[in-house]
C-alpha positions as a LaTeX table, in Angstrom:
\begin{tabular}{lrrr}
\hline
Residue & $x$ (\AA) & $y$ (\AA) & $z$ (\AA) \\
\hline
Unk1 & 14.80 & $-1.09$ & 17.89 \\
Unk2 & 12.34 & $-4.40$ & 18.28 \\
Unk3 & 9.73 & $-2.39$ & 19.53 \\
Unk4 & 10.48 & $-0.40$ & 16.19 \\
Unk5 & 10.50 & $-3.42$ & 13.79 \\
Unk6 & 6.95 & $-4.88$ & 15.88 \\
Unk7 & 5.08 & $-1.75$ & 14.80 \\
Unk8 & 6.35 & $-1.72$ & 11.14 \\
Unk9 & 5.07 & $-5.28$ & 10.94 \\
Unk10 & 1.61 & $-4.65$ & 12.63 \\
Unk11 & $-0.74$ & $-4.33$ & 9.41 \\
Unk12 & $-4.61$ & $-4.19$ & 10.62 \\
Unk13 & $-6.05$ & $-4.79$ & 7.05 \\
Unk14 & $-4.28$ & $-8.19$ & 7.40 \\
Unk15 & $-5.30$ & $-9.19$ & 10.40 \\
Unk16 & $-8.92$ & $-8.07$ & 9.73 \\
Unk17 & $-9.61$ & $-9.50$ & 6.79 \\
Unk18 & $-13.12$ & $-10.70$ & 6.45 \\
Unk19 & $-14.02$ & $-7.42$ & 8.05 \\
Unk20 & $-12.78$ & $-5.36$ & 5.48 \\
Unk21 & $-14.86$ & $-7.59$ & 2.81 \\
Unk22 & $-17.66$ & $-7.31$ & 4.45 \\
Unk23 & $-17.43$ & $-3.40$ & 4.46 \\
Unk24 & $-16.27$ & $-3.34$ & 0.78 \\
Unk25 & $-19.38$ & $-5.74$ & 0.07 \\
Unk26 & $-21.60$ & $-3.28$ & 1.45 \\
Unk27 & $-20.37$ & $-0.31$ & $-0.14$ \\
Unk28 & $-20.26$ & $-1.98$ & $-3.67$ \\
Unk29 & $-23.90$ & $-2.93$ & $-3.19$ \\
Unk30 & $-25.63$ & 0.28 & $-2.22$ \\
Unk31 & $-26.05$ & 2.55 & $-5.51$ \\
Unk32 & $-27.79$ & 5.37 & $-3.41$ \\
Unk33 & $-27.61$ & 6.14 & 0.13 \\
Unk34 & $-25.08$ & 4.99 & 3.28 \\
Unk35 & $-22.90$ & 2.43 & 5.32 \\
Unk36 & $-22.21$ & 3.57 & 8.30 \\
Unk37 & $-19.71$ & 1.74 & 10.66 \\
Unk38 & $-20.12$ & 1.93 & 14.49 \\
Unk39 & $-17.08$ & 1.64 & 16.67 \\
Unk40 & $-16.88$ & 0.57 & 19.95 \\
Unk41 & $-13.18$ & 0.60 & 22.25 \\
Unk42 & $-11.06$ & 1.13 & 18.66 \\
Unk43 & $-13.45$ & $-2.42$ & 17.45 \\
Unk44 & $-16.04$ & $-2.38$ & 14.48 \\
Unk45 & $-19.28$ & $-3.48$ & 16.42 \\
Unk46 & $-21.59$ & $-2.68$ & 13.57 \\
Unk47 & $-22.20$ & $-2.11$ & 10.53 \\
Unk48 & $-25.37$ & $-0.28$ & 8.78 \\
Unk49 & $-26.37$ & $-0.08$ & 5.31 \\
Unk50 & $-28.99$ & 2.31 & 4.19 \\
Unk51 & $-30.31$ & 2.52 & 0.92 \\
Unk52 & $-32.42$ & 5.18 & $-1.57$ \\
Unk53 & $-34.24$ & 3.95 & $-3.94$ \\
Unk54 & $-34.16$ & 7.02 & $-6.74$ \\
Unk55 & $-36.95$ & 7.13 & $-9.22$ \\
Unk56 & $-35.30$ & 9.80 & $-11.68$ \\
\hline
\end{tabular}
């Protein structure tokens, strides 16, 4: 039943914080085009942001 109760309490947006910002920042600021996150052993390692610039 503990090991239960540990994995109910485990929340990885919590513990990873200033991660998540920084991929919500880069999504908010790219209009047109891509942020790709690169994963290494279940761990972000990277992350890329790739913008368009659309002339329409």
């Amino acid at each position: 039943m503990n090991a239960q109760r540990a994995t109910l309490q485990h929340d990885p947006l919590a513990e990873n914080g200033e991660l998540v910002r920084q991929i919500l920042r880069a999504i908010q600021s790219v209009r047109y085009g891509q942020v790709q996150i690169i994963i290494q052993d279940p761990r972000v390692v990277q992350i890329d942001k790739t913008e368009k610039l659309r002339l329409v």
